[in-house]
Biopython code that builds the backbone (N, CA, C, O; Angstrom):
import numpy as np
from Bio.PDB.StructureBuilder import StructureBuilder

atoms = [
    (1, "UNK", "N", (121.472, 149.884, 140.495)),
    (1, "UNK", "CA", (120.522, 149.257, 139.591)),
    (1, "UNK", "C", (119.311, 150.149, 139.423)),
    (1, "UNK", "O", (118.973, 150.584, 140.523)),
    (2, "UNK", "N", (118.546, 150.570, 138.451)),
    (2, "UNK", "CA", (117.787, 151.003, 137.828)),
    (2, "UNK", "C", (116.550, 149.693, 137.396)),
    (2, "UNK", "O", (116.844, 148.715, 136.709)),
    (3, "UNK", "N", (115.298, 149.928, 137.914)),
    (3, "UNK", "CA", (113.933, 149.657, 137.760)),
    (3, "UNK", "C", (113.551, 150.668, 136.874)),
    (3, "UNK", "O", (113.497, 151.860, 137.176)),
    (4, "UNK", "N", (113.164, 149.972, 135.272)),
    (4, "UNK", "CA", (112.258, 150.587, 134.446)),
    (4, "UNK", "C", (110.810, 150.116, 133.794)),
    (4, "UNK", "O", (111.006, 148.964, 133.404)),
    (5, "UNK", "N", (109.649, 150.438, 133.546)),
    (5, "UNK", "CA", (108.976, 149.687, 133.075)),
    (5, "UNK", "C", (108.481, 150.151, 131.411)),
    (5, "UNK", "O", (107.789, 151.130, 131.133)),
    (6, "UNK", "N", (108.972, 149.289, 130.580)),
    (6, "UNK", "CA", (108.882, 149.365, 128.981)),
    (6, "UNK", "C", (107.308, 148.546, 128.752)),
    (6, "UNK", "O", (106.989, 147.480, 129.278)),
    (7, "UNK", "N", (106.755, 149.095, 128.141)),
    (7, "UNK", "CA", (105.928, 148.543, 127.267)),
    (7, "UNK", "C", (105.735, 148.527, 125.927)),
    (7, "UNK", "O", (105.904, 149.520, 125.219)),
    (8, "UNK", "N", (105.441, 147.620, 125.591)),
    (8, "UNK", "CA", (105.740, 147.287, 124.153)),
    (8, "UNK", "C", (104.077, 146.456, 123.480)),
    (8, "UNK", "O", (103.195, 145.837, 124.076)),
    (9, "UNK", "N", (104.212, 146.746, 122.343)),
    (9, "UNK", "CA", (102.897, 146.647, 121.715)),
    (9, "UNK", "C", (103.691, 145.180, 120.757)),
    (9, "UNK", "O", (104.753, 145.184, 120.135)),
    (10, "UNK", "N", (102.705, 144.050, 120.955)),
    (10, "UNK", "CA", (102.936, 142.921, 119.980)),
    (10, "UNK", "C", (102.531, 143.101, 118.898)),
    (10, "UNK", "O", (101.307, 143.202, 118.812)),
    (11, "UNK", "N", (103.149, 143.191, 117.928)),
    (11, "UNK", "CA", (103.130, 143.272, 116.446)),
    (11, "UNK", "C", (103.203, 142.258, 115.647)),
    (11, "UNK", "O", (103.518, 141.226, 116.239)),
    (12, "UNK", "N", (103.035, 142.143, 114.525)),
    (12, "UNK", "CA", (103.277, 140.700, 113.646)),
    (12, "UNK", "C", (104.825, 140.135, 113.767)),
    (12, "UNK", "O", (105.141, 138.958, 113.595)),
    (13, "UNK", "N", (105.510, 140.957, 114.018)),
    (13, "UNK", "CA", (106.749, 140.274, 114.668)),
    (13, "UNK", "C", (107.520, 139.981, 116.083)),
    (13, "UNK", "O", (108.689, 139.892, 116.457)),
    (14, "UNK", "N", (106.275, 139.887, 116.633)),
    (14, "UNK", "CA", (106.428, 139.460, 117.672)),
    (14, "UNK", "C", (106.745, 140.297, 118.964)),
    (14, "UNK", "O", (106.666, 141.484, 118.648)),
    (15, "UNK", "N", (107.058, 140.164, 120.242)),
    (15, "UNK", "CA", (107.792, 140.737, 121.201)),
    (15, "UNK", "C", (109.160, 141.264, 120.905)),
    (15, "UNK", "O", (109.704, 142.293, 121.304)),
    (16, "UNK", "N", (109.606, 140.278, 120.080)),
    (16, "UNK", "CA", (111.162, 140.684, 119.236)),
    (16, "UNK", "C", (112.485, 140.560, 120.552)),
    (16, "UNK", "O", (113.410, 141.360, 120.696)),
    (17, "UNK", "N", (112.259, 139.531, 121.246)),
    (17, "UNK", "CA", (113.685, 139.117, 121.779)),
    (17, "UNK", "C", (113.690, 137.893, 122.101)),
    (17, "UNK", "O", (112.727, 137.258, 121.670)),
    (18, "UNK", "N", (114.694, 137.134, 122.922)),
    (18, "UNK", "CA", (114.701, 136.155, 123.388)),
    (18, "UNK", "C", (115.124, 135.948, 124.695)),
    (18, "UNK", "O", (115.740, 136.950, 125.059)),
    (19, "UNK", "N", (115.072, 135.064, 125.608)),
    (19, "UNK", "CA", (115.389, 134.816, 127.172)),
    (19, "UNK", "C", (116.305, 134.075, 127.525)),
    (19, "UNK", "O", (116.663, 133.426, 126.542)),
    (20, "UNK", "N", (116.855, 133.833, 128.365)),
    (20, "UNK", "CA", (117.728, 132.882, 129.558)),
    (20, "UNK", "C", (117.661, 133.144, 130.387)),
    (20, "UNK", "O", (117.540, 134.308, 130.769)),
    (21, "UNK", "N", (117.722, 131.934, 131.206)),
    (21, "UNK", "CA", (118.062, 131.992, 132.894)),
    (21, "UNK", "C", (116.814, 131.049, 133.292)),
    (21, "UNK", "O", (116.399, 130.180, 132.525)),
    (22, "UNK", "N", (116.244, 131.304, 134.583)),
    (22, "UNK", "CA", (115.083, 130.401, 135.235)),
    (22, "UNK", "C", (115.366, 130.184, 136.285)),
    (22, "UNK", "O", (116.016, 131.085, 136.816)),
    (23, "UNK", "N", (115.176, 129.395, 136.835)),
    (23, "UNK", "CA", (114.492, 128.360, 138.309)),
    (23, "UNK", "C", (115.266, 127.080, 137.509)),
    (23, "UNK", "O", (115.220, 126.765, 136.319)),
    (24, "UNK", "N", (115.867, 126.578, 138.446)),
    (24, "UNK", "CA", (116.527, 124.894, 137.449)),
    (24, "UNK", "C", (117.107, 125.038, 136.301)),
    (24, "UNK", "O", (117.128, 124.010, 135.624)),
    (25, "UNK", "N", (117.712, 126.203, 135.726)),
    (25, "UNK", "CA", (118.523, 126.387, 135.065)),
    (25, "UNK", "C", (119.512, 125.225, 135.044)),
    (25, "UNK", "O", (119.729, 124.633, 136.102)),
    (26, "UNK", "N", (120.335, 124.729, 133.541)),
    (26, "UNK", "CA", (121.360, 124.312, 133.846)),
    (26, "UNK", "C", (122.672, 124.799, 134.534)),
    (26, "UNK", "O", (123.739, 124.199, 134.661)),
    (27, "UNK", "N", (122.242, 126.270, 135.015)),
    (27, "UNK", "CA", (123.531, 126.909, 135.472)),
    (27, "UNK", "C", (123.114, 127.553, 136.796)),
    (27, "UNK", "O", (123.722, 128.514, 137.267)),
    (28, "UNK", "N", (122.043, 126.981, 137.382)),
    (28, "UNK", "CA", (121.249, 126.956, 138.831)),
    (28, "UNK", "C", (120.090, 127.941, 138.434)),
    (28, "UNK", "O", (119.703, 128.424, 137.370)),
    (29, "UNK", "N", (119.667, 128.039, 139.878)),
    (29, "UNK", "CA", (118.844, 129.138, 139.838)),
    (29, "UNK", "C", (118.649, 130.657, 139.252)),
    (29, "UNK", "O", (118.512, 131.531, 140.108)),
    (30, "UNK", "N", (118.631, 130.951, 138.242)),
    (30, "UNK", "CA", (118.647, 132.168, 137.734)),
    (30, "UNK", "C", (117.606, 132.981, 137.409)),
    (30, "UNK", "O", (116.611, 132.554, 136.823)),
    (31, "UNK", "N", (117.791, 134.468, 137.838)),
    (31, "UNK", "CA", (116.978, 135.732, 137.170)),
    (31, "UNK", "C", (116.110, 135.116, 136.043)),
    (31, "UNK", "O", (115.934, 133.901, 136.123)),
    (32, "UNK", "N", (115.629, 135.675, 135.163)),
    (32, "UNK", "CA", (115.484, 135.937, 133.669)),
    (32, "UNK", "C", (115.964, 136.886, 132.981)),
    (32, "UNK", "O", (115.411, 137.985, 133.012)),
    (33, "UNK", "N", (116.785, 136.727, 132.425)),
    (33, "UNK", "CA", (117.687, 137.369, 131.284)),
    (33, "UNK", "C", (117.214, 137.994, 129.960)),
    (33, "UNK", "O", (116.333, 137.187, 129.663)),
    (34, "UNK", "N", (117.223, 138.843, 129.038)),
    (34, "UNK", "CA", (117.191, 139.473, 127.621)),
    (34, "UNK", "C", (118.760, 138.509, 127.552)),
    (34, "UNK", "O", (119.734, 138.461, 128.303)),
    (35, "UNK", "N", (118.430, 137.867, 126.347)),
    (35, "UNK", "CA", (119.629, 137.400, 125.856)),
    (35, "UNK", "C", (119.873, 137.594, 124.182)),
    (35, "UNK", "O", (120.938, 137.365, 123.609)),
    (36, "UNK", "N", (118.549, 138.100, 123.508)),
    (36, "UNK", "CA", (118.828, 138.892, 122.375)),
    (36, "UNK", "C", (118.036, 139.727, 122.066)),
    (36, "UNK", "O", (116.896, 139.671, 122.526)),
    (37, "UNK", "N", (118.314, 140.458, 121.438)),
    (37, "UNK", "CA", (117.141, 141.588, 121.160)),
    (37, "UNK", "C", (117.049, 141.363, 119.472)),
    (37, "UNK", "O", (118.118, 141.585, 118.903)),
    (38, "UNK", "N", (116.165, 141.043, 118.787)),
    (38, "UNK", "CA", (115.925, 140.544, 117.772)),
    (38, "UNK", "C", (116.458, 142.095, 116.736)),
    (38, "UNK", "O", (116.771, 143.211, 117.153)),
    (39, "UNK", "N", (116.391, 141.593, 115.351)),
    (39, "UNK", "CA", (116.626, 143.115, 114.599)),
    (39, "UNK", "C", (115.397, 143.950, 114.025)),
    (39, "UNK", "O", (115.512, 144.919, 113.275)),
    (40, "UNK", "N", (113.869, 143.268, 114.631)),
    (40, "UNK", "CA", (112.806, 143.584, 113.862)),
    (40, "UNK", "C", (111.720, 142.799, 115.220)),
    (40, "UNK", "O", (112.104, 141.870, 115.930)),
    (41, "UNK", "N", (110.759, 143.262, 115.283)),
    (41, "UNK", "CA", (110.073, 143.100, 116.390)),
    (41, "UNK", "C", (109.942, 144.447, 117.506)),
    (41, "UNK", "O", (110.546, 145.510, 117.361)),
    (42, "UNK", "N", (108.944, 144.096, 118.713)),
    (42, "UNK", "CA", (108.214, 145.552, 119.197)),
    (42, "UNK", "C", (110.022, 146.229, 120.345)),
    (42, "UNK", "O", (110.537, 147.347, 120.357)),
    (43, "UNK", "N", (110.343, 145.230, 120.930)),
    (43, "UNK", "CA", (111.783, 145.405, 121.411)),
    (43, "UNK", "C", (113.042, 146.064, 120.649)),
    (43, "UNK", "O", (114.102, 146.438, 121.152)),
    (44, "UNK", "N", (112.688, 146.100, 119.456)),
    (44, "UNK", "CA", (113.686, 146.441, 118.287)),
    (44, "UNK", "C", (113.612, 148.286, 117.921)),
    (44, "UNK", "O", (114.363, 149.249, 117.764)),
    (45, "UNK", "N", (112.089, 147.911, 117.927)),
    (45, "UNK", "CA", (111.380, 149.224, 117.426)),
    (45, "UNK", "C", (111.554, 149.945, 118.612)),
    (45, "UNK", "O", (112.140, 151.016, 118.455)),
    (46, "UNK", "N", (111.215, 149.669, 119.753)),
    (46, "UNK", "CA", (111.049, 150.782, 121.103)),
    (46, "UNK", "C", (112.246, 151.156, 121.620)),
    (46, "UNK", "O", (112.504, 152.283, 122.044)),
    (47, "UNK", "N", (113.309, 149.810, 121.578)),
    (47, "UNK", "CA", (115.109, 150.206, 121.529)),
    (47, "UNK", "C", (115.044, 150.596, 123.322)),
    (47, "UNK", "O", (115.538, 151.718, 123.439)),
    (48, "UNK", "N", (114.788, 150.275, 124.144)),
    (48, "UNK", "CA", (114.901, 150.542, 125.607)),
    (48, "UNK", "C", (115.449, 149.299, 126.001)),
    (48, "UNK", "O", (116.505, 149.148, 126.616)),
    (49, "UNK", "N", (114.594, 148.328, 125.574)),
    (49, "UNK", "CA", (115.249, 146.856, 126.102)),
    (49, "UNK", "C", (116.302, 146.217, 125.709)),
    (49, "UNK", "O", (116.166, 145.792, 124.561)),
    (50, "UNK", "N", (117.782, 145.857, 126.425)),
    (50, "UNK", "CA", (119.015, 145.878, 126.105)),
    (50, "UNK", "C", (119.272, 144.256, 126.349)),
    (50, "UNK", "O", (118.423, 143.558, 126.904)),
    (51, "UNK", "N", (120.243, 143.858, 125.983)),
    (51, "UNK", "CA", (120.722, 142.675, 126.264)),
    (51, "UNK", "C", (121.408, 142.614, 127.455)),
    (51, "UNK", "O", (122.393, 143.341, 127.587)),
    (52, "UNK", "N", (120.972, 141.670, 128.604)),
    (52, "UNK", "CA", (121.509, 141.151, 130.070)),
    (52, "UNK", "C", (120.519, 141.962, 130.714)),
    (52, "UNK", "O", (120.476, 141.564, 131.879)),
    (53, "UNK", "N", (119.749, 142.841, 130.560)),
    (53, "UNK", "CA", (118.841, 143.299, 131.529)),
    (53, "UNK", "C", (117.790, 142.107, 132.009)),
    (53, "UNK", "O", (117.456, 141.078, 131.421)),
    (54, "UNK", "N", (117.482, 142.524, 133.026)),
    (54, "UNK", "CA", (116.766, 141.333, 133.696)),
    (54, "UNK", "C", (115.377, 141.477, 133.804)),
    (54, "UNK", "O", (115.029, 142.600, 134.166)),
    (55, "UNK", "N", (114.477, 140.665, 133.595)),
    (55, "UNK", "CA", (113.074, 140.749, 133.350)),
    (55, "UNK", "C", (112.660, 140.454, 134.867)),
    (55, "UNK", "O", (112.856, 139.386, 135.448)),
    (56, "UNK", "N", (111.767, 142.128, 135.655)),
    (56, "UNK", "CA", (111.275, 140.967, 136.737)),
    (56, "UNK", "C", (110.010, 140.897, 136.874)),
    (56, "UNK", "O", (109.740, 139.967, 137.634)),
    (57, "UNK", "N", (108.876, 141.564, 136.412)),
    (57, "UNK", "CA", (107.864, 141.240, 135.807)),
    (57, "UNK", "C", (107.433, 141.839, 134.394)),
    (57, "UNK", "O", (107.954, 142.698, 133.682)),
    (58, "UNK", "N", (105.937, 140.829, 134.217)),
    (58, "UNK", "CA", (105.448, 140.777, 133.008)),
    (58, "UNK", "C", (103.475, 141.035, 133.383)),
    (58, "UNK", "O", (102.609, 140.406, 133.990)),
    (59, "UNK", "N", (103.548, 142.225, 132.656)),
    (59, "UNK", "CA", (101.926, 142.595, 133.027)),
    (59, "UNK", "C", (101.875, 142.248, 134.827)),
    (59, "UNK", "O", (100.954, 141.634, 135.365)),
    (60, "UNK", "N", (103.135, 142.824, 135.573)),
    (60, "UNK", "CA", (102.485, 142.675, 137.372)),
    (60, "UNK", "C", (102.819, 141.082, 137.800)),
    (60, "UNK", "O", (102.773, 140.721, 138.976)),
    (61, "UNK", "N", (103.159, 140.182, 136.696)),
    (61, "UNK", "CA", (103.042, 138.729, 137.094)),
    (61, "UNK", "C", (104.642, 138.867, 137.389)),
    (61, "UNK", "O", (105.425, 139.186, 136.494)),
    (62, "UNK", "N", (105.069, 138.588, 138.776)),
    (62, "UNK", "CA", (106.250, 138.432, 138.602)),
    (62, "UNK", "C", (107.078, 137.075, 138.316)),
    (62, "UNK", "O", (106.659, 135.956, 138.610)),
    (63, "UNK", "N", (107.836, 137.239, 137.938)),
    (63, "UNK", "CA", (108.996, 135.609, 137.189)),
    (63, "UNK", "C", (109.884, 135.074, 138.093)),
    (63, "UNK", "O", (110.600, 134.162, 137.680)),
    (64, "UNK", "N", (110.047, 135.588, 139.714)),
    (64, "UNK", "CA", (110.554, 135.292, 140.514)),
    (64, "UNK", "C", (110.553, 133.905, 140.657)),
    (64, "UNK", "O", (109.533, 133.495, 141.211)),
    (65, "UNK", "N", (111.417, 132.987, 140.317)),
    (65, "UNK", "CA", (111.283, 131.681, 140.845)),
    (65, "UNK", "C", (110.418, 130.638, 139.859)),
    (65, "UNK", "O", (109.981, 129.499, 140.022)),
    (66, "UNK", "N", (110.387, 131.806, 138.517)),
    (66, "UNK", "CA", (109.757, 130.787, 137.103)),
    (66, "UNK", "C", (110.608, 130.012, 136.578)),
    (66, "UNK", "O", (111.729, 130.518, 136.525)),
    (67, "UNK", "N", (110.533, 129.054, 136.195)),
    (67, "UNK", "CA", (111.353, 127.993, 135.833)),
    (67, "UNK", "C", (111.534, 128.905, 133.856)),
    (67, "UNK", "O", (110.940, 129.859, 133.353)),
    (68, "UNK", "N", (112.510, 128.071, 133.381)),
    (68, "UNK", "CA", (112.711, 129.244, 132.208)),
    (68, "UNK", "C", (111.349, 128.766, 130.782)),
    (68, "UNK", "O", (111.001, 129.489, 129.848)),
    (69, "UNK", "N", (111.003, 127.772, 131.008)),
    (69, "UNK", "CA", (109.802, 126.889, 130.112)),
    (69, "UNK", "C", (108.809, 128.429, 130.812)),
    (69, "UNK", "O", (108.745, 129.594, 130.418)),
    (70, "UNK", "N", (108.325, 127.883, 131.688)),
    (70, "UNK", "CA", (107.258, 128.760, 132.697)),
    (70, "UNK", "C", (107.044, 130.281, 131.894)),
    (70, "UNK", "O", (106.002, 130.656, 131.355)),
    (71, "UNK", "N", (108.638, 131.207, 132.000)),
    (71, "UNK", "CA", (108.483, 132.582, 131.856)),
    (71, "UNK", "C", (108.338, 132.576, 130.561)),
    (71, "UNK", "O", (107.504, 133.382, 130.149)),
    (72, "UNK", "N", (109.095, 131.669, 129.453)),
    (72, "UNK", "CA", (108.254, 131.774, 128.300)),
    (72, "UNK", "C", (106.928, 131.449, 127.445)),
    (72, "UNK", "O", (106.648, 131.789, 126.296)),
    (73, "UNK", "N", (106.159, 130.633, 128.435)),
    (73, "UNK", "CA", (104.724, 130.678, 128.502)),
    (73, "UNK", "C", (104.274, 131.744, 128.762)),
    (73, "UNK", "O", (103.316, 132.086, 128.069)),
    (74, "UNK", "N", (104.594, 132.391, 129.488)),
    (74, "UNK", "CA", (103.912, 133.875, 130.398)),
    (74, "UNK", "C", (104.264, 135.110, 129.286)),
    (74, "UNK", "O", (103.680, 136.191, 129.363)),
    (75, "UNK", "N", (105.103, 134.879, 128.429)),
    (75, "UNK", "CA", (105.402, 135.855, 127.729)),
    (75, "UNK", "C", (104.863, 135.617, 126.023)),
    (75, "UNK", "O", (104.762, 136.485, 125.156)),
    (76, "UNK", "N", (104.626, 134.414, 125.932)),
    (76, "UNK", "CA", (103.719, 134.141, 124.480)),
    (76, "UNK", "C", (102.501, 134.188, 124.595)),
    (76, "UNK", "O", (101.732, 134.337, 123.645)),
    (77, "UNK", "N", (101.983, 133.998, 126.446)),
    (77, "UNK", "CA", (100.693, 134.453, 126.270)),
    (77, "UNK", "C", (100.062, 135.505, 126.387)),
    (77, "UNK", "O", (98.833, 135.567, 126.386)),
    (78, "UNK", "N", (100.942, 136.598, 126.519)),
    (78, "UNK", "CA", (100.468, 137.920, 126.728)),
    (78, "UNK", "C", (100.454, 138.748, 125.220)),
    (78, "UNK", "O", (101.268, 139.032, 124.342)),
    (79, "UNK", "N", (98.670, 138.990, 125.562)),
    (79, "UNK", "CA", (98.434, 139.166, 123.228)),
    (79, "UNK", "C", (98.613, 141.044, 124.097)),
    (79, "UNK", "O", (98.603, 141.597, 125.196)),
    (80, "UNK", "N", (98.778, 141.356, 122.438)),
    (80, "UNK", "CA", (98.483, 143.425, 122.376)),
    (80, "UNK", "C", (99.922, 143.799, 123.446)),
    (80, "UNK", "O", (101.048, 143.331, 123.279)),
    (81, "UNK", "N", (99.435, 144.910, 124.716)),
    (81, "UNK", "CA", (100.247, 145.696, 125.174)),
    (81, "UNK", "C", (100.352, 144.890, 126.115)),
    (81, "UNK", "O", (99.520, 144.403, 126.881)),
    (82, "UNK", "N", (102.382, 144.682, 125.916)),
    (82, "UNK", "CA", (102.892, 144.319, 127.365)),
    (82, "UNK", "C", (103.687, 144.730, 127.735)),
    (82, "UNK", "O", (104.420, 145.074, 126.809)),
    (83, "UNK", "N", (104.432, 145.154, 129.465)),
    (83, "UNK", "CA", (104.266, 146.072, 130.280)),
    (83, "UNK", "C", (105.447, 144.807, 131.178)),
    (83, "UNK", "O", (105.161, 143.858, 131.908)),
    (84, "UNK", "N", (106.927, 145.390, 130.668)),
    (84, "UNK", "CA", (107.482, 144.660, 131.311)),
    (84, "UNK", "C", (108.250, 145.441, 131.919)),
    (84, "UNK", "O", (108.656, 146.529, 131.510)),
    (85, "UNK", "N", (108.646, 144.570, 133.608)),
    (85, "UNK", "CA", (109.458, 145.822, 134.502)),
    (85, "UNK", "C", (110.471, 145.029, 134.451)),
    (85, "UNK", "O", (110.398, 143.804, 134.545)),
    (86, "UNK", "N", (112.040, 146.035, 134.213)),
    (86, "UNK", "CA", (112.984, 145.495, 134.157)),
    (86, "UNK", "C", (114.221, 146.137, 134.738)),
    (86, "UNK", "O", (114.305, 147.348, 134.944)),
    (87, "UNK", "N", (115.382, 145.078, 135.047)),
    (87, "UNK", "CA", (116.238, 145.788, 136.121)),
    (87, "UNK", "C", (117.567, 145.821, 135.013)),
    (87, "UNK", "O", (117.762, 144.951, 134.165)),
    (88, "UNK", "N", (118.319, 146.885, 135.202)),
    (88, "UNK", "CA", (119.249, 147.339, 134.132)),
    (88, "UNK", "C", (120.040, 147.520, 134.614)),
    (88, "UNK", "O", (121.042, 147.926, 134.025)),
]
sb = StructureBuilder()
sb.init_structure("model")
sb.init_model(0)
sb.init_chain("A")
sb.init_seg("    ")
for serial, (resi, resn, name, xyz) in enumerate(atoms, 1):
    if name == "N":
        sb.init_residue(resn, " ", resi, " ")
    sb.init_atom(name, np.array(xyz, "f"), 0.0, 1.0, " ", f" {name:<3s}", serial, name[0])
structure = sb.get_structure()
């Protein structure tokens, strides 16, 4: 496994992906997941962040044990440059 850290600049289209997994998942306890990478957005444009890679922090905050509501709070509230470390 490979630890990388991407940062990505929020643009008018957003972060440009989407998530799964969590804490209380319907499918238990899970990581956080990339489960799409949008076709337009800062993820799209920078092209590092892949689908199934695993998010394990966001700006240093780690998601260890975030419920999946939780990590997508943490990730709509982070405005401008964000600085996510991820396992591939």
């Amino acid at each position: 496994f490979l630890y990388k850290t991407i940062t990505l600049e929020r643009g008018p289209d957003g972060l440009g992906f989407s998530i799964v997994g969590g804490h209380g998942s319907p499918h238990g306890d899970l990581p956080i997941y990339v489960k799409t990478v949008f076709g337009k957005g800062a993820a799209a444009e920078d092209g590092r962040l892949k689908r199934g890679d695993q998010i394990i922090a966001v700006n240093g905050q780690t998601l260890e044990g975030v419920t999946h509501e939780e990590a997508v709070g943490i990730l709509k509230r982070t405005k401008g440059t964000v600085t996510l470390t991820v396992l591939s």
